[in-house]
N, C-alpha and C positions, 0 to 999 in steps of 0.2 A: 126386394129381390137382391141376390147376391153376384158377384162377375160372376161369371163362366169359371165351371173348375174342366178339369183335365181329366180325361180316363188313360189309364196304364195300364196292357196289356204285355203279358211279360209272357212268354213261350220257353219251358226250361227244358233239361231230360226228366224222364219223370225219376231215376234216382234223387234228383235235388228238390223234388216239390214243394216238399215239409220246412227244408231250411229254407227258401225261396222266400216261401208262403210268410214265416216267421221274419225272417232279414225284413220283406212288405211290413207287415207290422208294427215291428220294433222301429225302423227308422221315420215312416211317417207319423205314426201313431193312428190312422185309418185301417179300416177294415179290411177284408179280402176275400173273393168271392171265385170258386174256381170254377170256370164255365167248361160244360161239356165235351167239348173239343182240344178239354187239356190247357188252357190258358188260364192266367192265375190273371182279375183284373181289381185294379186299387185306383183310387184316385188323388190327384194333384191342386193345386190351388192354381197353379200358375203352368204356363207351358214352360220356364226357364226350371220348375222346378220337375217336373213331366220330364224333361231330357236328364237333368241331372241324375234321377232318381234307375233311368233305364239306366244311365253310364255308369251308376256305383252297382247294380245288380250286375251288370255285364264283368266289371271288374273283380266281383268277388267270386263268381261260378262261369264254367263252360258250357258252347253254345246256348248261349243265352240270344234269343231273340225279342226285341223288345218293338208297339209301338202307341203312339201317342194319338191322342183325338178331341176336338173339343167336345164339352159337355153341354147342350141347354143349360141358360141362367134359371135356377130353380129356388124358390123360399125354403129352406130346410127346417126354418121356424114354424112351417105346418106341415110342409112334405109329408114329416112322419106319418102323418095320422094317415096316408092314403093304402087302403087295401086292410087297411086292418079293421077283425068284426069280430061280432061272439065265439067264441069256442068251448068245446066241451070235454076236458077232461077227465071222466069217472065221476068223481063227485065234485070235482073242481069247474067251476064256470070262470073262462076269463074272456072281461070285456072293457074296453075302454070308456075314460067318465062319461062319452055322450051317447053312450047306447048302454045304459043302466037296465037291468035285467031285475027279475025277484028268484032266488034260490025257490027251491023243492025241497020233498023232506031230507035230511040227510046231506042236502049240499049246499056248498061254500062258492059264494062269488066273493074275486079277485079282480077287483077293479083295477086297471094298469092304464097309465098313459105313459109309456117309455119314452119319448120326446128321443131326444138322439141317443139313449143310451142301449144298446144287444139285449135283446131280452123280452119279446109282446107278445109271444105265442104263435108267431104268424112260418116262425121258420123251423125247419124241420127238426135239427138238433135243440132246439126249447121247447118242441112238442114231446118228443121222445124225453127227455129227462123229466119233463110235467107227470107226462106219463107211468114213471117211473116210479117219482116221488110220491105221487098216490098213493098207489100199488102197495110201498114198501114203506112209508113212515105208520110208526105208532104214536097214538096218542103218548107225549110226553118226556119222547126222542130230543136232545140238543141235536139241532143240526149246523154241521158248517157247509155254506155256500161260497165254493171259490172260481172266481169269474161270475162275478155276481149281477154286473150290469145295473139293471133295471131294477132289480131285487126280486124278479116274477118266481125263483123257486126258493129264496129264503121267507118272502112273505106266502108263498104257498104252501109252505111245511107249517108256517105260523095258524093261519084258516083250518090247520089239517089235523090242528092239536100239539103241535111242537111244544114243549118248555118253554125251550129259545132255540133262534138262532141267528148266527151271524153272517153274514156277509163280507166277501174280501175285494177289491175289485183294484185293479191296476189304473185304471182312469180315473182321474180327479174328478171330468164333468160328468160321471156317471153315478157320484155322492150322492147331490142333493137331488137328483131324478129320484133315487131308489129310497133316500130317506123321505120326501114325499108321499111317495108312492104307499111306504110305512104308513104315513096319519091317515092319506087315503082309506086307509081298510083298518083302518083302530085296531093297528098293530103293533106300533112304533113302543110300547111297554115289553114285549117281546125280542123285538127284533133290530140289531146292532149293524151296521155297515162304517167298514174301516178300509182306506184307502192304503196300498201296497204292496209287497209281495207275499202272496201266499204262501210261499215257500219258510218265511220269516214270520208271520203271525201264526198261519195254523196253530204250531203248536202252543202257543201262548196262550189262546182260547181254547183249547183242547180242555179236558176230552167229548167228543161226539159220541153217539150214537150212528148218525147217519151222515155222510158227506157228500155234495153234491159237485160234481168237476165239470163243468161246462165249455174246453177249452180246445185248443187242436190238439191233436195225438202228440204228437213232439212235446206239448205243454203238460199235458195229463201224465206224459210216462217218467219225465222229470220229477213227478210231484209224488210218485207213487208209492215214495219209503216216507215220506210225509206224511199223507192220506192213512198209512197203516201206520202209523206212528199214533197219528191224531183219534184215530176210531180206538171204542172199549172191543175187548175181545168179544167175534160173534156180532162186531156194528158192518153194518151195512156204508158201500158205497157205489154212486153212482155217477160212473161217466158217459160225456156226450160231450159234443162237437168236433165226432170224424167222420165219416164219408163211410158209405157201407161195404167197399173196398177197403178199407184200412181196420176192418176185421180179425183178418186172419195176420195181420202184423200186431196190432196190439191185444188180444187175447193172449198169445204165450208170455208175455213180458208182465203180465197181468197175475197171471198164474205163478211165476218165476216170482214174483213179486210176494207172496205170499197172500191169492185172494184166490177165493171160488168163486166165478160167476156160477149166477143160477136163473139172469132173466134178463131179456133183452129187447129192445124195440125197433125194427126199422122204419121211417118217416122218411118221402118223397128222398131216396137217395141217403140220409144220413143215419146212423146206427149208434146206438146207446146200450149201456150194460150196466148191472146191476149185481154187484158182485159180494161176498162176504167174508168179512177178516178169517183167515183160516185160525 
C-alpha cells in the first residue's frame, strides 16, 4: 500500500478550462479528470504539495477557486485492473491477459494490461478513437499514434493489418507498458513506440497514411499543421480526447486547417473525428 495521495479540485471560469486543464498536466505530470459540475480534479502525493499546486494555479489565472482532500491509501500496483473487462469494437475484441477470450471469424483480440499507462478501452475517448480506427484503417496503412500511452490503437491498427506503426507518447513510464503490451499480441515486428514530443518526431517517421491524436483539444489543435504535414495526400486522421462540447470549437479550426471531417463518434460524453487531408 502506498501513503495517502491528495485529491485537487480546482474550480476555474470556463474561459480558462483548457489552459487549466493543460497548466494540471504539464506541472504534475498526472492526469485530469473534469467532473460534471465543472471542476477539473487531479491529484497530489502529499498535502504540502496539494496547497502548493492550488497557489501556483491561483497565481497564474483569475478566480480560481481551489480545494484539497485526502485520498484512501490505495495499491495502484493492482488498482489498475479494477473495472476493466471485455469489449467489443467491430472486429476488434479488447481484453485484459486474465480474461483471455477466442476471436470469431474475421476478428482480432487485443490483449491489453495498461498497468498505469491512459489507454484500456474502459474510457470514453479510447472507445471512440478504437472505434474509429476500425472503421477507417486499411489493410497496409502506416499509422502514427500520438499520445500513445498504452499502445491500445498503435497495436490495434497492427491486428487491423497496418504495415506499421508508431507510437509517440510524452511519458517515460508509458514506454515499456506499451512495448510489452507489443510482444503481448505478436506485434512488436510491426510496431515502434518512441518517447517525446509529437510535435518533433511525427515528422521524422512520417509519412502516414492514417494518424491517430488521442489528446485534449488544446493539444490536438497545436499539432494540426503537423498531422497534415505528416499524412500522404487523401490519408486519413483521427482525433479524440475532447468532450462532446468542444465540438463546435474544434471542427472549424479543423477545417481552417486543411481537413474534411467525414465521421465521427460520441462515447459517454466524449466526441471523436475522423477527418481527411483535403
Amino acid at each position: 500500500m502506498t501513503d495517502p495521495w491528495w485529491r485537487v479540485a480546482i474550480r476555474c471560469r470556463p474561459v480558462d478550462r483548457d489552459a487549466v486543464a493543460a497548466f494540471l498536466v504539464g506541472i504534475t505530470g498526472q492526469g485530469v479528470e473534469e467532473a460534471a459540475d465543472g471542476l477539473i480534479h487531479t491529484v497530489a502525493e502529499s498535502e504540502a504539495e496539494a496547497k502548493v499546486l492550488v497557489a501556483e494555479v491561483a497565481a497564474g489565472y483569475r478566480g480560481i477557486h481551489g480545494t484539497i482532500g485526502r485520498l484512501d491509501p490505495i495499491d495502484w500496483s493492482v488498482h489498475w485492473r479494477d473495472g476493466i473487462t471485455t469489449r467489443r469494437f467491430g472486429r476488434v475484441i479488447v481484453t485484459p491477459s486474465w480474461l483471455p477470450v477466442l476471436a470469431g471469424p474475421g476478428e482480432v483480440v487485443l490483449t491489453l494490461d495498461p498497468e498505469s499507462a491512459f489507454g484500456n478501452g474502459e474510457h470514453g475517448s479510447t472507445r471512440a478513437a478504437l472505434t474509429l480506427l476500425e472503421r477507417h484503417l486499411h489493410p497496409g496503412d502506416r499509422v502514427l499514434d500520438l499520445g500513445s500511452g498504452s499502445g491500445i490503437l498503435a497495436i490495434g491498427a497492427a491486428l487491423l493489418g497496418a504495415k506499421s506503426a508508431v507510437g509517440i507518447e510524452i511519458d517515460e513510464e508509458a514506454g515499456p507498458i506499451a512495448d510489452a503490451n507489443a510482444v503481448r499480441n505478436d506485434v512488436a515486428d510491426r510496431v515502434t513506440f518512441l518517447v517525446g514530443d509529437a510535435a518533433a518526431l511525427a515528422p521524422i517517421v512520417a509519412p502516414a497514411e492514417l494518424v491517430c491524436s488521442n489528446i485534449l483539444r488544446t493539444v490536438n489543435t497545436v499539432l494540426l499543421f503537423t498531422i497534415h504535414a505528416s499524412l500522404v495526400p487523401g490519408g486519413t486522421a483521427i482525433f479524440s480526447g475532447m468532450e462532446e462540447l468542444e465540438a463546435p470549437l474544434f471542427r472549424p479550426v479543423l477545417e481552417a486547417s486543411g481537413f474534411a471531417p467525414f465521421d465521427e463518434v460520441r462515447d459517454d460524453g466524449w466526441w471523436a473525428v475522423a477527418a481527411r487531408r483535403a
